[in-house]
C-alpha positions as YAML, in Angstrom:
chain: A
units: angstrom
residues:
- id: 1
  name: UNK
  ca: [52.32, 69.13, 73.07]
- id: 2
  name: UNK
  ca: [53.43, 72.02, 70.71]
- id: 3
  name: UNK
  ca: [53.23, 70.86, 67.17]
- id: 4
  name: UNK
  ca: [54.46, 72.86, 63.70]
- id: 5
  name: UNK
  ca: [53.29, 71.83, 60.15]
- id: 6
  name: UNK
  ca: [54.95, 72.45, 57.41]
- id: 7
  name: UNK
  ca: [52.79, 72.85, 54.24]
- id: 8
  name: UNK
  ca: [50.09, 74.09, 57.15]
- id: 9
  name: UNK
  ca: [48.20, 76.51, 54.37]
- id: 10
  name: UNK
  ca: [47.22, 73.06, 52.13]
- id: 11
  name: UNK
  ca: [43.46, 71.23, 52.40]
- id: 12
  name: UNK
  ca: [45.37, 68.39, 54.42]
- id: 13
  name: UNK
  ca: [47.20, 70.95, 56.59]
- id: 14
  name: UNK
  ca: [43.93, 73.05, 57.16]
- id: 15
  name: UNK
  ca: [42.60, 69.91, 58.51]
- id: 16
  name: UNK
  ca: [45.11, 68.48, 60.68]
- id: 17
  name: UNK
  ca: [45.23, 71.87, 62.27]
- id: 18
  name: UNK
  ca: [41.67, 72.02, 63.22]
- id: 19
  name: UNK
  ca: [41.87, 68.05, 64.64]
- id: 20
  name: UNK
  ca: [45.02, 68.90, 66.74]
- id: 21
  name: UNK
  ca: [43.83, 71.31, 68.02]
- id: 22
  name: UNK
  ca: [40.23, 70.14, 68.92]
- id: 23
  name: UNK
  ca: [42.72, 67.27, 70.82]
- id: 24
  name: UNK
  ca: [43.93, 70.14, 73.00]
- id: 25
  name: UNK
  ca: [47.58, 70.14, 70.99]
- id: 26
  name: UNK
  ca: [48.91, 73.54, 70.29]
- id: 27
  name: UNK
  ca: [49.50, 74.34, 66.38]
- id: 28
  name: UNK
  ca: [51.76, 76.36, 64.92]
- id: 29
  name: UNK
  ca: [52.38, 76.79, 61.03]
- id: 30
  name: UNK
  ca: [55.03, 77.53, 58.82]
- id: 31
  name: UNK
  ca: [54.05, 79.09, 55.34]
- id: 32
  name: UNK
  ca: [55.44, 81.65, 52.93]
- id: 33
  name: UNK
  ca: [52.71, 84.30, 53.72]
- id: 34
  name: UNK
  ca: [50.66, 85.64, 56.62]
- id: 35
  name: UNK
  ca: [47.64, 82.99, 58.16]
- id: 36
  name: UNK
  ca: [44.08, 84.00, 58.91]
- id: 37
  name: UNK
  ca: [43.46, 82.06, 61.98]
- id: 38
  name: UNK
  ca: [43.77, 83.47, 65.31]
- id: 39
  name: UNK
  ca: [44.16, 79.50, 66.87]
- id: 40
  name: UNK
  ca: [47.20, 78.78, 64.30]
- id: 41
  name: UNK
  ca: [50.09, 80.77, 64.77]
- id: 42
  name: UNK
  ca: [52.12, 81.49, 61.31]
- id: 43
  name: UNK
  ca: [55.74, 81.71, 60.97]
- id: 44
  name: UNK
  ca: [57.05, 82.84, 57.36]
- id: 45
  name: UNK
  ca: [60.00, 81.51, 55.44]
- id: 46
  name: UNK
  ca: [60.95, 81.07, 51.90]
- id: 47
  name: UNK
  ca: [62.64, 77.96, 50.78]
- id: 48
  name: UNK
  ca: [63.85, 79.25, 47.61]
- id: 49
  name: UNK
  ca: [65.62, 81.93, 49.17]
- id: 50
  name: UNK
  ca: [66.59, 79.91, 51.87]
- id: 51
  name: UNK
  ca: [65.03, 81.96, 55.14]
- id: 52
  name: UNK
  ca: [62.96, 80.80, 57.72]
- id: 53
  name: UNK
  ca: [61.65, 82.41, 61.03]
- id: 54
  name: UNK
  ca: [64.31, 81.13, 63.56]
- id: 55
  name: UNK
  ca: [61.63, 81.42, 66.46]
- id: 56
  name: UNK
  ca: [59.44, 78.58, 64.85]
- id: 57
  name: UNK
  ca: [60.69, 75.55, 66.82]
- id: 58
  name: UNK
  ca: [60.79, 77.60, 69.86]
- id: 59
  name: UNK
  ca: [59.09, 75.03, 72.48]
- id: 60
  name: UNK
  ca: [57.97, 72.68, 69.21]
- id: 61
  name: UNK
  ca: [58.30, 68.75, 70.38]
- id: 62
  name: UNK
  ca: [57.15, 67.30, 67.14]
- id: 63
  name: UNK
  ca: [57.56, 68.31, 63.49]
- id: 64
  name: UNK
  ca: [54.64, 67.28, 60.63]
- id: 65
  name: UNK
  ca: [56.38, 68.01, 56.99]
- id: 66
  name: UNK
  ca: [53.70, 67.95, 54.17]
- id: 67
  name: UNK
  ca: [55.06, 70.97, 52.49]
- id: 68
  name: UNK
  ca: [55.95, 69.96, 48.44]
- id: 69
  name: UNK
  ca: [54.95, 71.70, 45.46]
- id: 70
  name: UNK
  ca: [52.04, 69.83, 43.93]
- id: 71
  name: UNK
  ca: [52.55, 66.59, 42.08]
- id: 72
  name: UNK
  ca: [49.81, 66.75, 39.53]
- id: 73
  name: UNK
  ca: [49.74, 70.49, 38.97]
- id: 74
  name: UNK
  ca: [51.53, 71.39, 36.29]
- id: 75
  name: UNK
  ca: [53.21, 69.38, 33.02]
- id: 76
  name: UNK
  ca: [56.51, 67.66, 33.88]
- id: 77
  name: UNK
  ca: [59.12, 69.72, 32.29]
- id: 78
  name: UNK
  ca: [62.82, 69.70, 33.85]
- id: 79
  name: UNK
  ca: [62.14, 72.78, 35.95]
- id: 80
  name: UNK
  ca: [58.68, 71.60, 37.53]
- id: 81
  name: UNK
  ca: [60.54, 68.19, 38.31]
- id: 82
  name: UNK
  ca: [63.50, 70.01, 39.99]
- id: 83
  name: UNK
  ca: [60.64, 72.50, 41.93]
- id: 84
  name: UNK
  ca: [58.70, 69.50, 42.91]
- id: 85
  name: UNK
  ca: [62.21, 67.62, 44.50]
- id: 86
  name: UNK
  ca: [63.42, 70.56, 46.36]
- id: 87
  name: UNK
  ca: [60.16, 71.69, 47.66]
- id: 88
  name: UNK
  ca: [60.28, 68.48, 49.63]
- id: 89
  name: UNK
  ca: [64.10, 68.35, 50.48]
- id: 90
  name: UNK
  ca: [65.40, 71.59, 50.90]
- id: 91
  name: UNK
  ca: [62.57, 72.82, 52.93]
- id: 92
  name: UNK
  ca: [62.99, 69.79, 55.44]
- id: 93
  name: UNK
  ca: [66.99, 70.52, 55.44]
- id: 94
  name: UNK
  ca: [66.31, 74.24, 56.37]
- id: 95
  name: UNK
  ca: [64.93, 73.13, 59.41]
- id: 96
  name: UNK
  ca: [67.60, 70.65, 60.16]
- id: 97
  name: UNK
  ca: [70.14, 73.32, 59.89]
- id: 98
  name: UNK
  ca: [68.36, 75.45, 62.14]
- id: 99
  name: UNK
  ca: [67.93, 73.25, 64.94]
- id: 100
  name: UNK
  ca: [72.01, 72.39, 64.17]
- id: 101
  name: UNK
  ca: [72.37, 76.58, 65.22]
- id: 102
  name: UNK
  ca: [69.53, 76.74, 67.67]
- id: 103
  name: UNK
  ca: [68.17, 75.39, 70.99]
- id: 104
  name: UNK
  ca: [65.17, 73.64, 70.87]
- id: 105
  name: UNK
  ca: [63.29, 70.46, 72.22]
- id: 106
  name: UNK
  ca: [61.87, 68.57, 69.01]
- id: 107
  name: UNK
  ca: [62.18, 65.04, 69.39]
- id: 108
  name: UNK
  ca: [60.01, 63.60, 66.12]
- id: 109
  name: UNK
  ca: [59.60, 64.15, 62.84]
- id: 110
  name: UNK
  ca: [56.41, 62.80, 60.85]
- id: 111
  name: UNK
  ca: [56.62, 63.52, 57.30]
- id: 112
  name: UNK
  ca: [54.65, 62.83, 54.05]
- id: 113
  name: UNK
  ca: [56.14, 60.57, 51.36]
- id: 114
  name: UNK
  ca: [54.08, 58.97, 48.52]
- id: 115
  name: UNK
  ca: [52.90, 55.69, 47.38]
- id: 116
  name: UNK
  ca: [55.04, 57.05, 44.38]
- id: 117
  name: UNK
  ca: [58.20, 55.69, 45.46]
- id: 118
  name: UNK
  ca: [56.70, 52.52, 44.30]
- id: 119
  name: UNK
  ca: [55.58, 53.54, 40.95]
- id: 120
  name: UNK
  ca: [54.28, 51.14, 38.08]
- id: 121
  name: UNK
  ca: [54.50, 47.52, 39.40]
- id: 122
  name: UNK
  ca: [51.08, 45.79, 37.72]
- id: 123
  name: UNK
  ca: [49.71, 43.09, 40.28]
- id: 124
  name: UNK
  ca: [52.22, 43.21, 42.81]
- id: 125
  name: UNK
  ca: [51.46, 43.45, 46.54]
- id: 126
  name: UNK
  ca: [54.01, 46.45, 47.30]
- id: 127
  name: UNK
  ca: [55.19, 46.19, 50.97]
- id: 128
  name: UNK
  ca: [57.64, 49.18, 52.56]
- id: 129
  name: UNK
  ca: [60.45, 46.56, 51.91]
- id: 130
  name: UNK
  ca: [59.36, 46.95, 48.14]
- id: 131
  name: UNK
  ca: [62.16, 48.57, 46.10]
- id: 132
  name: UNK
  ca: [61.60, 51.73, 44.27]
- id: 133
  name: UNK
  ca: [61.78, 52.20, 40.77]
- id: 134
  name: UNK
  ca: [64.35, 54.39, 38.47]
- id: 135
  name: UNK
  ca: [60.99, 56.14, 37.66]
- id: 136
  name: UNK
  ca: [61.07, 60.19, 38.30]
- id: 137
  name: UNK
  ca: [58.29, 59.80, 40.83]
- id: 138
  name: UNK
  ca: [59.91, 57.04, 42.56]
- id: 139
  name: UNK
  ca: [63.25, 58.79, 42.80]
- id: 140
  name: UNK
  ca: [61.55, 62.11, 43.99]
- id: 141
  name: UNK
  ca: [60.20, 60.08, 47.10]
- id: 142
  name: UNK
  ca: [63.97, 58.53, 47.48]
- id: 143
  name: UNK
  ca: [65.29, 61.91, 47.72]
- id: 144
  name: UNK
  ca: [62.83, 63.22, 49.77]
- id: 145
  name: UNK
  ca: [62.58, 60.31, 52.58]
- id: 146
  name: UNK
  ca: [66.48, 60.56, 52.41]
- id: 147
  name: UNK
  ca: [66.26, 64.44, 53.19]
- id: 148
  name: UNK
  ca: [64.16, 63.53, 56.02]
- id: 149
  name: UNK
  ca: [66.17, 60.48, 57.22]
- id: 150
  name: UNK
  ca: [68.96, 63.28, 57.97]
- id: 151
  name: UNK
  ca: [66.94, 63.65, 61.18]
- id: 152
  name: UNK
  ca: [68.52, 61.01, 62.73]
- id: 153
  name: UNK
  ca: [71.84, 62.39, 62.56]
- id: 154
  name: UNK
  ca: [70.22, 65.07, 65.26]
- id: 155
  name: UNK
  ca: [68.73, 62.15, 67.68]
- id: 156
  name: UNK
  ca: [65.44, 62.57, 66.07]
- id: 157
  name: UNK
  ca: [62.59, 59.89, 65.70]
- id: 158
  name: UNK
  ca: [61.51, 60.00, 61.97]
- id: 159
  name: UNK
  ca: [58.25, 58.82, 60.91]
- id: 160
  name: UNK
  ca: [57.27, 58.55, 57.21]
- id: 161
  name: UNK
  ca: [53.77, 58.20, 55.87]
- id: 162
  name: UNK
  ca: [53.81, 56.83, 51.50]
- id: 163
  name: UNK
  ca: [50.64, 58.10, 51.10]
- id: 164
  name: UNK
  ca: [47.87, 57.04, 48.77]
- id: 165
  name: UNK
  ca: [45.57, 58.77, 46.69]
- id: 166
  name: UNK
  ca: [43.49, 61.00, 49.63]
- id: 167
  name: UNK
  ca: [39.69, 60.77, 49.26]
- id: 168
  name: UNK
  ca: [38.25, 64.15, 49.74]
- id: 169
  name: UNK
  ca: [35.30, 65.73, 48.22]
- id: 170
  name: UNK
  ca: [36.96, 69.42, 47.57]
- id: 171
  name: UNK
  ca: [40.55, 68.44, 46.95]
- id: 172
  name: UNK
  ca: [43.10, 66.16, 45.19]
- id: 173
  name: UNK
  ca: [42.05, 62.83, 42.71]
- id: 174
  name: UNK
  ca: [38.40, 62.89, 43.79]
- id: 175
  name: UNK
  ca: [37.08, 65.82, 42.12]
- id: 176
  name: UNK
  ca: [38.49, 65.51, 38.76]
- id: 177
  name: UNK
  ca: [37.65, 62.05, 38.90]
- id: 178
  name: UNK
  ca: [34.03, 62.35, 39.71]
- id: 179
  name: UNK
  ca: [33.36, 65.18, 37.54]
- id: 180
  name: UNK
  ca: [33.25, 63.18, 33.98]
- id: 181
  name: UNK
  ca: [30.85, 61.03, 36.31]
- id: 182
  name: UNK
  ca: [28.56, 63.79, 36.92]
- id: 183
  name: UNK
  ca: [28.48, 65.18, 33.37]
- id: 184
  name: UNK
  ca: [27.40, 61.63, 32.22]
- id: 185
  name: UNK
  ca: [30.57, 61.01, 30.51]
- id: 186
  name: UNK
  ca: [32.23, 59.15, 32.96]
- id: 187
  name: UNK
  ca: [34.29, 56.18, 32.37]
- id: 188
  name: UNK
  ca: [37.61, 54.21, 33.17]
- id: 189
  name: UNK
  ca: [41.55, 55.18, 32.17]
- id: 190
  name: UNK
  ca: [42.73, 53.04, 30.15]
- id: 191
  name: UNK
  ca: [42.63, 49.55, 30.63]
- id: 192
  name: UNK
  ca: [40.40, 50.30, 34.03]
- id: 193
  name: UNK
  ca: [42.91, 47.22, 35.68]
- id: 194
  name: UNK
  ca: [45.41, 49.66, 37.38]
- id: 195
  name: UNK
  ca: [45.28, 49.52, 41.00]
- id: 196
  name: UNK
  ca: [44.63, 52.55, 42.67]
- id: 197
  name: UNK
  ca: [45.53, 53.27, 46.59]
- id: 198
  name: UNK
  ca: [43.34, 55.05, 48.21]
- id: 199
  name: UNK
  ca: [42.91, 56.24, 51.67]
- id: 200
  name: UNK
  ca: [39.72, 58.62, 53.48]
- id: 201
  name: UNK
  ca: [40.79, 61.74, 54.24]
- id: 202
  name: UNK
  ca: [39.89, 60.97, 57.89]
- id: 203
  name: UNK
  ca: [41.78, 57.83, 58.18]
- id: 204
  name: UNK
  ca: [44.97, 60.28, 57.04]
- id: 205
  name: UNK
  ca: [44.32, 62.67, 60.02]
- id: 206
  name: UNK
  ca: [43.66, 59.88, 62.07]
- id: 207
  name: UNK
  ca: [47.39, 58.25, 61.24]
- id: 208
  name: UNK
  ca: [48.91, 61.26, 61.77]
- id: 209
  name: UNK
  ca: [47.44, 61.73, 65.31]
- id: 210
  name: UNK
  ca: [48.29, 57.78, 65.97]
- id: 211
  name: UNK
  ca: [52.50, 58.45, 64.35]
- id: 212
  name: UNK
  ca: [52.15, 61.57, 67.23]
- id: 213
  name: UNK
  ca: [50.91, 59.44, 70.15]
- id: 214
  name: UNK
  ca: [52.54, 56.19, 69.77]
- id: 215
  name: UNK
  ca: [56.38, 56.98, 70.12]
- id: 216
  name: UNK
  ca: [57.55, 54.01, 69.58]
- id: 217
  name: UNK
  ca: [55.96, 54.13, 65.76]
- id: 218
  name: UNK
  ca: [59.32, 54.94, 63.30]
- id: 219
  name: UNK
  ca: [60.48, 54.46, 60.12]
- id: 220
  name: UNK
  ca: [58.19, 54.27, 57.19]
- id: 221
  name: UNK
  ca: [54.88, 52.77, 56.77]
- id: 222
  name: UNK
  ca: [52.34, 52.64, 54.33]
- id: 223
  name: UNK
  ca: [49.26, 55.39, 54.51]
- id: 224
  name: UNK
  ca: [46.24, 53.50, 52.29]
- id: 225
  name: UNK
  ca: [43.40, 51.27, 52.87]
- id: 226
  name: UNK
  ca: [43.57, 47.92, 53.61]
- id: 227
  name: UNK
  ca: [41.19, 47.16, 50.19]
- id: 228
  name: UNK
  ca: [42.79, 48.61, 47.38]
- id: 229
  name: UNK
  ca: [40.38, 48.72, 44.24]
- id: 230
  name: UNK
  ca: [40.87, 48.89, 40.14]
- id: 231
  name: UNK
  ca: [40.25, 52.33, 38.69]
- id: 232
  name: UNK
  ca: [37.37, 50.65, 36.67]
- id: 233
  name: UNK
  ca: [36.14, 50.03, 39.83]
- id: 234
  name: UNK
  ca: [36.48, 53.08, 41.62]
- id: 235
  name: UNK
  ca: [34.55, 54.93, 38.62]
- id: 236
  name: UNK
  ca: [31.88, 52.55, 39.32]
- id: 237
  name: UNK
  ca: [31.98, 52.71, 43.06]
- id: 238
  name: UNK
  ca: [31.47, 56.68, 42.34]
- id: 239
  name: UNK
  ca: [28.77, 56.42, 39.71]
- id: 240
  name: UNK
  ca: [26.54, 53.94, 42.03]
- id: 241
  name: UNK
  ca: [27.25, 56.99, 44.73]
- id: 242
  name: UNK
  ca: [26.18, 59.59, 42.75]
- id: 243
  name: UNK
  ca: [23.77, 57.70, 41.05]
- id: 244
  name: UNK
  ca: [24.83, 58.02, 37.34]
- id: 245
  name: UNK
  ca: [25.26, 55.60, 34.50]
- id: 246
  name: UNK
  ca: [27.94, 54.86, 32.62]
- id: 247
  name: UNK
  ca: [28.09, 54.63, 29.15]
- id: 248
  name: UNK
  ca: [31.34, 56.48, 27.78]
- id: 249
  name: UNK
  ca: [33.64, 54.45, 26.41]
- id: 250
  name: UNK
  ca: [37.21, 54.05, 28.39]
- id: 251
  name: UNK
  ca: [39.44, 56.89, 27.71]
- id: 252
  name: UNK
  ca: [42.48, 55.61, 25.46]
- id: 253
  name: UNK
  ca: [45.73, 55.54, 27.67]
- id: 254
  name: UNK
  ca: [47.74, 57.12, 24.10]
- id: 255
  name: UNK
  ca: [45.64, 60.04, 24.38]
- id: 256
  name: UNK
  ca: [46.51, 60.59, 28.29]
- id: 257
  name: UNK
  ca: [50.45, 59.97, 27.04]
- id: 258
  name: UNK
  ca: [49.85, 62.47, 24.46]
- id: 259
  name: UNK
  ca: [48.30, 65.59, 26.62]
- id: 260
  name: UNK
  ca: [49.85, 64.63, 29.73]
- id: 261
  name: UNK
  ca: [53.50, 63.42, 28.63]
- id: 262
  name: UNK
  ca: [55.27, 61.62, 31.68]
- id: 263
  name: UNK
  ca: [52.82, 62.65, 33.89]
- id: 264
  name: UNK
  ca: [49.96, 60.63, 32.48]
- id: 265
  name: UNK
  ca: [52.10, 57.62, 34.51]
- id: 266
  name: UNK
  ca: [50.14, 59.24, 37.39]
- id: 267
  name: UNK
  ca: [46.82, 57.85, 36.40]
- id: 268
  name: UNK
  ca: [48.15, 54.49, 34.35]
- id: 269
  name: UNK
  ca: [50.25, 53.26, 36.34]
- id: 270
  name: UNK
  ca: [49.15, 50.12, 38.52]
- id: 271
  name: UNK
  ca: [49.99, 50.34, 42.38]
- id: 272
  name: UNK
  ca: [48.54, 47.90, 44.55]
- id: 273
  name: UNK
  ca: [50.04, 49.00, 48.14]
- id: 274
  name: UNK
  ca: [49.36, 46.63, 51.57]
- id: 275
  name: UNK
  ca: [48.46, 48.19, 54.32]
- id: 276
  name: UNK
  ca: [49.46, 45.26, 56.63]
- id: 277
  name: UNK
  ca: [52.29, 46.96, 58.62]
- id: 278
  name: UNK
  ca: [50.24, 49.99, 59.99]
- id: 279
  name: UNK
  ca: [47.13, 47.61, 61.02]
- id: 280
  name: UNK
  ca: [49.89, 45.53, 62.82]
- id: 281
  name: UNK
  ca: [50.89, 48.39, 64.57]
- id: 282
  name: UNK
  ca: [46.96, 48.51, 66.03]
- id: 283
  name: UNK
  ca: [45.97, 51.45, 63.56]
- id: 284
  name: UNK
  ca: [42.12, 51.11, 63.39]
- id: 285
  name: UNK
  ca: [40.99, 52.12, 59.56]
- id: 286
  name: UNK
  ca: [37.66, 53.81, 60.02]
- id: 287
  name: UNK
  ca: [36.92, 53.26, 56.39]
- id: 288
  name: UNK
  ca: [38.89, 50.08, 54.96]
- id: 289
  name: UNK
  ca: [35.94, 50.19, 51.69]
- id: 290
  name: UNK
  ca: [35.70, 52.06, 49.25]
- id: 291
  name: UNK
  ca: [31.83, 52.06, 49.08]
- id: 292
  name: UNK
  ca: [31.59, 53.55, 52.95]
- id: 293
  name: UNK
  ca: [34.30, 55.85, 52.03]
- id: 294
  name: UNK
  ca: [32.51, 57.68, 49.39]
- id: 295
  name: UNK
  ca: [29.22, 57.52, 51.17]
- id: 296
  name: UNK
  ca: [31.03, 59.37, 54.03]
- id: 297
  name: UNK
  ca: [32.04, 61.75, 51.38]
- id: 298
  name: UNK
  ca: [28.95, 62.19, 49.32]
- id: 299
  name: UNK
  ca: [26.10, 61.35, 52.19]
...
């Protein structure tokens, strides 16, 4: 099976490469500049400008979109919230329109969403029948999943994956997270009761290579463990990793509102996501704790 990844350049795209293709799949990229391995073949396009290589579908079956301008990279001002949307939707849509103008054989889509769509909800147990929020995260996942939805109109099976907060030792939440820890001035946000959603960056690759095999696997499911934990409880779980204690007092959540603006809703906000639906489905989680997770991660 020929396979293209959008967002192919990124830590989770690196990855996914080098699993597909250790599973015999063949791997082809798209991404706004040149790539550097031989195995991966790159295609250029620029979703600002609207272009795109018109050869990169050429004998593709299945589609992985994880391209998006990062989340948590910059302040939320109007323009980074527009760039973050249309990252997502108009690069999926300049596909669409050119397998509208050109042969090809793709018959799935498996794209990224967010736990996001979800946004602040406290205590509840958030299901994929939960409703989204009015929220600009939430919304940003509406558009987006609706963007990819538009697959359907072209006989396409659409997958979507609301991801949680990937565990990974060199990329995303993990690192800033653990760094306070190992400066001995670690501690909890807030009130430390928020739920946080986490998934291994293994069991992510994993999902994506179960969405690929099982065709019968559509619509939208949820991509964290089953065992979400507190953020209180995640600082500990890292401190008893890395073996440090912690004595800082809990950062004040005003102070997060006040240097992060909106964006400190990121780390506040409570989202406590099942992962029922997926484990119905017969995914196997090969790290459902927390504690096995990180001692995967730090050894």
């Amino acid at each position: 099976m020929n396979i293209l990844i959008t967002g192919g350049s990124g830590g989770l795209g690196k990855r996914l490469s080098k699993h597909l293709l250790g599973k015999g799949y063949q791997v082809s990229v798209l991404s706004r500049t040149p790539g550097g391995d031989n195995n991966v073949k790159t295609f250029l396009w620029d979703v600002n400008k609207g272009t795109i290589d018109e050869h990169c579908i050429d004998g593709v079956d299945t589609i992985i979109h994880l391209a998006g301008a990062g989340i948590a990279d910059k302040r939320w001002t109007d323009k980074r919230k527009k760039e973050i949307v249309e990252s997502r939707t108009k690069s999926i849509a300049l596909i669409y329109g050119l397998m509208k103008n050109r042969a090809n054989k793709v018959a799935t889509v498996i794209s990224a969403s967010g736990i996001g769509y979800y946004n602040d909800r406290g205590d509840e147990l958030l299901t994929e029948t939960s409703a989204p929020t009015n929220g600009f995260i939430s919304q940003c996942c509406v558009e987006w999943e609706a963007a990819v939805n538009e697959g359907e109109k072209l006989g396409l099976r659409i997958l979507k994956f609301r991801t949680g907060v990937v565990l990974d030792k060199d990329a995303g939440a993990l690192p800033m997270l653990a760094l306070p820890v190992k400066l001995y001035v670690g501690s909890p946000i807030g009130s430390g009761k928020q739920w946080i959603p986490w998934v291994h960056w293994q069991d992510v690759i994993d999902m994506y290579l179960f969405g690929i095999e099982n065709e019968g696997l559509k619509g939208v499911y949820n991509m964290v463990a089953p065992n979400p934990v507190t953020n209180a409880q995640m600082v500990q779980a890292v401190a008893r990793r890395l073996r440090k204690p912690l004595w800082a007092p809990r950062v004040p959540a005003f102070l997060l509102k006040l240097l992060l603006g909106e964006m400190s809703s990121l780390v506040l906000g409570s989202t406590k996501v099942s992962a029922q639906k997926i484990t119905d489905a017969g995914f196997s989680f090969k790290y459902p704790e927390v504690a096995d997770a990180l001692k995967e991660i730090y050894g």
